[in-house]
C-alpha positions in Angstrom: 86.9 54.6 -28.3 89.4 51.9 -28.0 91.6 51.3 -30.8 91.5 47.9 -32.6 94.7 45.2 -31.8 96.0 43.0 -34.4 94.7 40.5 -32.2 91.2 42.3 -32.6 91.6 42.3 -36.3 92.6 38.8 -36.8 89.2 37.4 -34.5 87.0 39.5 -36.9 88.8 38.6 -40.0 88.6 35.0 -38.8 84.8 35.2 -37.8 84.2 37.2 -41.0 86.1 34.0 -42.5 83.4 31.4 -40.7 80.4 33.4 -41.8 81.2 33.0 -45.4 82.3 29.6 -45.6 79.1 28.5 -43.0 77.1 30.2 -45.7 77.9 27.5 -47.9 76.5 24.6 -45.4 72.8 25.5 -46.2 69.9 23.5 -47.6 66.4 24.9 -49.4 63.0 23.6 -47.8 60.9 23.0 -50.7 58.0 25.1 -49.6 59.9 28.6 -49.0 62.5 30.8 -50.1 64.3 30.6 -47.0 67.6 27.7 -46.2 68.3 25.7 -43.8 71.9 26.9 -42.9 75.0 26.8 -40.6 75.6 30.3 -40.9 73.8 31.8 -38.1 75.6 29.2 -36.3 78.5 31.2 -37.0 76.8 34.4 -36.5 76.0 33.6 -33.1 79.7 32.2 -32.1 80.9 35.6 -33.5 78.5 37.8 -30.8 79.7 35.3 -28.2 83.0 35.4 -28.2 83.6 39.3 -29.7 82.5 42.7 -28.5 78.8 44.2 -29.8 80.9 46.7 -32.1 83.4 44.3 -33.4 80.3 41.5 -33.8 78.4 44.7 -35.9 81.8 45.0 -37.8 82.0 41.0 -39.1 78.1 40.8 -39.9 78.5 44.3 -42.1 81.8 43.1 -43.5 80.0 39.8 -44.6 76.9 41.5 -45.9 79.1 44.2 -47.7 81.2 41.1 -49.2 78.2 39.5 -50.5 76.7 42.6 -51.6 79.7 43.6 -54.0 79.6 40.2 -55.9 81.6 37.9 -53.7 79.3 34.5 -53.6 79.5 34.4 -49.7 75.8 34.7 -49.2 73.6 31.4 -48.0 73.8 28.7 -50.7 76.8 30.7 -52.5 75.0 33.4 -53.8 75.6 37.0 -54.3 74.9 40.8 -55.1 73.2 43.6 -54.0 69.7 42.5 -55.0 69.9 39.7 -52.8 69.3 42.2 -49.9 66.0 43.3 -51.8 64.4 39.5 -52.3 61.9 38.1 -49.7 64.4 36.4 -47.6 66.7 40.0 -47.2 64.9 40.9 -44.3 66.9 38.2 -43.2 69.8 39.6 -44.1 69.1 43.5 -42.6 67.9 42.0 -39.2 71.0 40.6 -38.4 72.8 43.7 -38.1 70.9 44.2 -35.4 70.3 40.9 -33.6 73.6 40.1 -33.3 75.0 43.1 -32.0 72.3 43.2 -29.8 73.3 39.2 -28.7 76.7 40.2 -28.2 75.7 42.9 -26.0 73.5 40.5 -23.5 75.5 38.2 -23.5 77.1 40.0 -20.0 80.6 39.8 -18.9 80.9 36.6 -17.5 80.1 33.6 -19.5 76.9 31.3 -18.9 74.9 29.4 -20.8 71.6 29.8 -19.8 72.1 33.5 -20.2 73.9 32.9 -23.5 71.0 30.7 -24.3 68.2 33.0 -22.8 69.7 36.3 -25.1 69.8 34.7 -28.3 65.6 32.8 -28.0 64.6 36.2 -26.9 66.2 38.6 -29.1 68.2 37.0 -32.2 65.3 34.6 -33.0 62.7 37.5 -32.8 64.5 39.9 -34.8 65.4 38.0 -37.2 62.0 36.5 -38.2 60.6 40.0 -37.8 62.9 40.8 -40.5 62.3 37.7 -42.6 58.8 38.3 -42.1 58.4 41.9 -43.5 60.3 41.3 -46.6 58.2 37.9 -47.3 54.8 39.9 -46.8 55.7 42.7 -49.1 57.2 41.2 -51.3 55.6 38.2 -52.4 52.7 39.5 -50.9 51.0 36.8 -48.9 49.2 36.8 -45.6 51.2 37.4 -41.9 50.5 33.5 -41.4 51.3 32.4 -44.5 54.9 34.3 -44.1 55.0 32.2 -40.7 54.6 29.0 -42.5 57.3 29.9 -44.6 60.0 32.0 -41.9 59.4 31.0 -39.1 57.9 28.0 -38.2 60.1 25.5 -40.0 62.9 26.9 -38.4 62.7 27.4 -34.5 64.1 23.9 -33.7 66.8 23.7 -35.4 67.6 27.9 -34.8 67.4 26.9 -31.0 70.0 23.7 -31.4 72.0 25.7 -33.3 71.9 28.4 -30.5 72.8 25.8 -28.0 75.9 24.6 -30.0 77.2 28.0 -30.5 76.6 29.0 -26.5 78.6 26.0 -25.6 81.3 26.6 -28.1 81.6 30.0 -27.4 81.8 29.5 -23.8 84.9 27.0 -24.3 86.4 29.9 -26.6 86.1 32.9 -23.9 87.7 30.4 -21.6 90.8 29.7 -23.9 90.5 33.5 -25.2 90.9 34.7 -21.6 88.5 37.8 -23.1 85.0 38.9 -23.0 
């Protein structure tokens, strides 16, 4: 396993550093419990422009931040319980999506591939996520949980994609990395 640089350090600390203050660009839609926010933004610059272990790093990091009371969590909340509420499946998905985004993402950078990875695999993880913890626990219908996680959100998930495929292919090219 390759040992972590400073430099290393420093781009998770500082993508760490985005997720929590992007957390705090978020909006509520009055018909579910779910924002509207910049942070997955964030998330998916981080798995563009880092490694799939150093990208699992920052997203644990920031959940284990918010966890522990720091209010670094969408719309500036906190604590454990938050990962136990109907939009915490949210929260438990992304571990995997954007690992998994950072890891398709290939060697080279390109936006239709950048694009491509995060509509097929962070979009449908993460609503699979927001859509289990919805269902059980407010228990309401699979389509009534679409309404609510899915639906009002695939636009502006997809622009937000876009952005952060086209920012993080300017910041591999200054970078000089991965």
């Amino acid at each position: 396993m390759k040992r972590l640089t400073v430099r290393d350090m420093t781009k998770i600390s500082m993508c760490v550093a985005l997720c929590c203050v992007t957390a705090y660009i978020s909006f509520p839609l009055p018909f579910t419990p779910g924002m509207i926010t910049a942070l997955t933004f964030a998330m998916s610059l981080t798995a563009y422009i880092l490694p799939p272990r150093q990208t699992f790093t920052v997203i644990l990091v920031y959940i284990l931040l918010g966890s522990v009371g720091l209010p670094v969590f969408v719309g500036g909340t906190s604590g454990i319980g938050r990962l136990f509420l109907p939009t915490g499946g949210f929260i438990w998905a992304w571990l995997i999506a954007y690992p998994l985004l950072s890891y398709l993402k290939g060697s080279t950078p390109n936006l239709k591939r950048y694009m491509l990875a995060n509509i097929a695999t962070v979009l449908p993880i993460t609503y699979a996520g927001g859509l289990i913890s919805m269902v059980l626990l407010m228990e309401i219908t699979l389509w009534q949980a679409m309404t609510m996680a899915v639906f009002p959100y695939i636009f502006g998930d997809t622009l937000k994609a876009l952005a952060a495929a086209l920012l993080g292919i300017k910041l591999q090219k200054y970078l000089g990395e991965r």
